[in-house]
C-alpha positions as CSV (number, residue, x, y, z in Angstrom):
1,X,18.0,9.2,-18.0
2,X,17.7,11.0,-14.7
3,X,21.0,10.9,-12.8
4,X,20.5,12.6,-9.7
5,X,16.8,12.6,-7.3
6,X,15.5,13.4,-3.8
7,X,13.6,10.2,-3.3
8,X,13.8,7.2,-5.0
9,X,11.3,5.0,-5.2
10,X,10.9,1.2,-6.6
11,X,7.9,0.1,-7.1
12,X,4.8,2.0,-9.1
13,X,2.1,0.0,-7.6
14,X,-0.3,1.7,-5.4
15,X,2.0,2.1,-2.3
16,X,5.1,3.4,-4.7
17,X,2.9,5.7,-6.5
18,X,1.3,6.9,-3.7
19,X,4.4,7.7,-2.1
20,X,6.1,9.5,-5.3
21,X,2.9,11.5,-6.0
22,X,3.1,12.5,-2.5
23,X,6.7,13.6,-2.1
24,X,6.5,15.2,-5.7
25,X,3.4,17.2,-4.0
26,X,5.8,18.7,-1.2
27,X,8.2,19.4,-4.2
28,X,10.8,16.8,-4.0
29,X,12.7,15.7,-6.8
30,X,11.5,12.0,-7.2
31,X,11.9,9.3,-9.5
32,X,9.5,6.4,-9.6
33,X,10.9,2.7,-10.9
34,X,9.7,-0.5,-12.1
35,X,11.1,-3.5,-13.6
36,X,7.8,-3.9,-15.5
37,X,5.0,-1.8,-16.7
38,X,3.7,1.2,-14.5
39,X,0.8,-0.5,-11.8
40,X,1.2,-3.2,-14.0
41,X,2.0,-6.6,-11.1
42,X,0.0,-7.0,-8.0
43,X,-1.9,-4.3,-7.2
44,X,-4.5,-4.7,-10.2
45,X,-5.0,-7.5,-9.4
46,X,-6.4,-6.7,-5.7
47,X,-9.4,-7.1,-4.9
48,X,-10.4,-3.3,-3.7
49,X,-12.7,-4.0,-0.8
50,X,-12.6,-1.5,1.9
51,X,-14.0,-2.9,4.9
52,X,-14.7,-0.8,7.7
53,X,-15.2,-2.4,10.9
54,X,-12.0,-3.4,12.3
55,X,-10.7,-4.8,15.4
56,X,-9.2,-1.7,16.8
57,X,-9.8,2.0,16.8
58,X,-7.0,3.0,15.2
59,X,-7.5,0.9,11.6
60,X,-10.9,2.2,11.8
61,X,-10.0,5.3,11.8
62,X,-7.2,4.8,8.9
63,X,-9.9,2.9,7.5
64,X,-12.3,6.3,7.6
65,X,-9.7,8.3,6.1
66,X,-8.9,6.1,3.5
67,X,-12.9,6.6,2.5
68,X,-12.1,10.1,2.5
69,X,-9.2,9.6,0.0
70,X,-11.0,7.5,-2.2
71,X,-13.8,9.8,-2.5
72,X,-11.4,12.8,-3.4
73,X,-8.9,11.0,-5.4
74,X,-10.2,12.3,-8.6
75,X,-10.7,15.8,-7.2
76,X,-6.9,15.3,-5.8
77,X,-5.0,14.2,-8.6
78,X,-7.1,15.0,-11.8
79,X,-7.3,11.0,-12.4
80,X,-10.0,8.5,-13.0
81,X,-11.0,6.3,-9.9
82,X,-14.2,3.9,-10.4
83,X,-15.8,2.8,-7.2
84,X,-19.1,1.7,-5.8
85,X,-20.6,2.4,-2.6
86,X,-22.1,-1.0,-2.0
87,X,-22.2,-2.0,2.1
88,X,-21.9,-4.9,3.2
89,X,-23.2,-7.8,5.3
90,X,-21.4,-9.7,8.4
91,X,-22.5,-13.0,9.0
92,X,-22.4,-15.7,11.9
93,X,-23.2,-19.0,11.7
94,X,-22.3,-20.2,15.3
95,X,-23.0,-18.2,18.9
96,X,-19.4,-17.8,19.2
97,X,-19.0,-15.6,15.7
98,X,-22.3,-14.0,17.0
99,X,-20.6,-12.5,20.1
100,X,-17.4,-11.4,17.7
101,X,-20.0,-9.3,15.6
102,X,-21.7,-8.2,18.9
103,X,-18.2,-6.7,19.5
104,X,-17.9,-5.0,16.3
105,X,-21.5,-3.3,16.5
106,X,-20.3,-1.8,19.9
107,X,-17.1,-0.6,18.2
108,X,-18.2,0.6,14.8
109,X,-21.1,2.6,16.4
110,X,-18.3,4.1,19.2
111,X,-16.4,4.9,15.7
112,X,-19.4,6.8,14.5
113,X,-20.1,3.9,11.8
114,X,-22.8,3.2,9.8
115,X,-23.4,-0.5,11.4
116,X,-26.6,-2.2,12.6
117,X,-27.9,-5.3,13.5
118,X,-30.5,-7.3,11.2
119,X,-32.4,-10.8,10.9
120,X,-31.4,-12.6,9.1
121,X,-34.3,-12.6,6.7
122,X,-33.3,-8.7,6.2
123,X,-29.8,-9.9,5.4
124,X,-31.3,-12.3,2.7
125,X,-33.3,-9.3,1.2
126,X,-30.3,-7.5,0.3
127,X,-28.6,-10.6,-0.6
128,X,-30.5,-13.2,-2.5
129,X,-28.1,-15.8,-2.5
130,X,-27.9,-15.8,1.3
131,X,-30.2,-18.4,2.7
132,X,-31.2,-17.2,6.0
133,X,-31.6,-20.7,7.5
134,X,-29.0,-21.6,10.3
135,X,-28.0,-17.5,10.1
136,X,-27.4,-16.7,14.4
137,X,-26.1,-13.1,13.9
138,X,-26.0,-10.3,11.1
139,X,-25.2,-6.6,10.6
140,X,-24.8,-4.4,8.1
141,X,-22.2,-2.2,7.4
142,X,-23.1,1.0,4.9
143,X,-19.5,2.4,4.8
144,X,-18.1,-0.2,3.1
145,X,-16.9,0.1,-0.5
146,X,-15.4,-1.6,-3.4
147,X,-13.2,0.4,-6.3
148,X,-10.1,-0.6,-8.9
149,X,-7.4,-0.8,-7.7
150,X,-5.7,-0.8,-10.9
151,X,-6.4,2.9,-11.6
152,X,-5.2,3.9,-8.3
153,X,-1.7,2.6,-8.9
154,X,-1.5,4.2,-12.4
155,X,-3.4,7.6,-11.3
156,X,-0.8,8.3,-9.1
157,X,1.6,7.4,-11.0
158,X,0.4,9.5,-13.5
159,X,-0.7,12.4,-11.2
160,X,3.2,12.1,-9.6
161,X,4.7,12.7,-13.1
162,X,2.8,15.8,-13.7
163,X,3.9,17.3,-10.7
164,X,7.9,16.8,-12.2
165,X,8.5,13.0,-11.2
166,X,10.6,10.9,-13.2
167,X,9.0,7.9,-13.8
168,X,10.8,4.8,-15.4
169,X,9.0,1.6,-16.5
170,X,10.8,-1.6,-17.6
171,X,13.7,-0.4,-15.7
172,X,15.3,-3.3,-13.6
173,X,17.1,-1.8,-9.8
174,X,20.2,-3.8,-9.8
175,X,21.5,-2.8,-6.3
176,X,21.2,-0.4,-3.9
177,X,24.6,1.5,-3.5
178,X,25.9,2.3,0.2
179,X,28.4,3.7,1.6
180,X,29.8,4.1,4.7
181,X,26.5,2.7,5.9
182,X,24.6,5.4,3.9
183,X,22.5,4.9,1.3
184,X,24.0,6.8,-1.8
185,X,21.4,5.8,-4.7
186,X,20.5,2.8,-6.9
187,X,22.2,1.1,-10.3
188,X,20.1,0.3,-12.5
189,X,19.6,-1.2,-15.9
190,X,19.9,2.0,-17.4
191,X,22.7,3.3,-15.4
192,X,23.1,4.8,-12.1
193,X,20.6,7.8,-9.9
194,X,22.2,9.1,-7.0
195,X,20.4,9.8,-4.3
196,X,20.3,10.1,-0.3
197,X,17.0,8.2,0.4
198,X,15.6,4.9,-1.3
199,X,11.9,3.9,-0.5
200,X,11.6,0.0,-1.3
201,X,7.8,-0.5,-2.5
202,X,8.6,-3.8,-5.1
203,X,6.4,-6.0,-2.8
204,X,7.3,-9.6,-3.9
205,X,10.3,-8.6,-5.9
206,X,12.1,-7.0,-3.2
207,X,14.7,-10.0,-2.8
């Protein structure tokens, strides 16, 4: 049992794992926790869409540069990522929703997106189980992307402990110790890691 780490971080789903292969990257002494099974809780259960056009500049751009990671995760961390470069279709069924995806051509293709407009008999070509009846507005969107999310949680996770993380599944945080208003380290079912910064990824278990 580790007694003493950099960073500690609760959580191994994709944000925690992330974060611990990250810091173990730059060198840091890190132990990754989780009351259950590594990437085991919500994040393999996500869904793994990446959708591109966003309602402002900025989360298209961390949008774009999450492409980027996905396409090098497995080049980056020596793990397995499946994912499928599908596109996608935005649809509107009233003139309102037709001037919202208006807006997002303008954007995307400001953002150097692969968006266009089509009929809506193109948009029931590349999906037969649209019916292009009562269809006002469409575009298609070629960045967009779906992969599993479950290996991304455990790849990092994985990648992190080859780089000299600790990581510690099935092991429940009981508190987070502070004193004088500084964070000194976490108990834990296993006994106690000291340690000057905490990063709280436990999602829905946080309370």
């Amino acid at each position: 049992m580790i007694s003493k780490a950099d960073t500690i971080v609760i959580g191994s789903g994709g944000l925690g794992a992330a974060t611990a292969y990250y810091l173990s990257k730059r060198g840091l002494n890190v132990v990754l926790i989780d009351k259950h099974d590594i990437g085991s809780q919500t994040s393999p259960r996500a869904a793994g869409m990446v959708s591109c056009v966003r309602k402002s500049d900025l989360m298209i751009g961390l949008i774009k540069d999450a492409c980027r990671k996905i396409e090098a995760f497995t080049e980056e961390t020596g793990q397995p990522l499946d994912w499928v470069h599908s596109g996608s279709l935005k649809i509107a069924r009233r003139p309102q929703d037709a001037e919202v995806i208006r807006a997002d051509l303008e954007r995307g293709r400001r953002m150097g997106l692969d968006v266009e407009p089509i009929s809506s008999e193109q948009a029931s070509r590349l999906n037969p189980f649209l019916k292009p009846t009562g269809v006002v507005a469409a575009m298609r969107i070629g960045d967009d992307r779906y992969f599993d999310p479950a290996q991304v949680a455990t790849g990092f996770a994985i990648a992190a402990a080859a780089r000299g993380a600790t990581v510690l599944p099935k092991t429940d945080v009981l508190t987070v110790n502070i004193t004088a208003r500084k964070v000194t380290g976490v108990t834990t079912s296993k006994g106690i890691i000291e340690g000057p910064i905490v990063v709280d990824a436990a999602g829905a278990w946080t309370r």
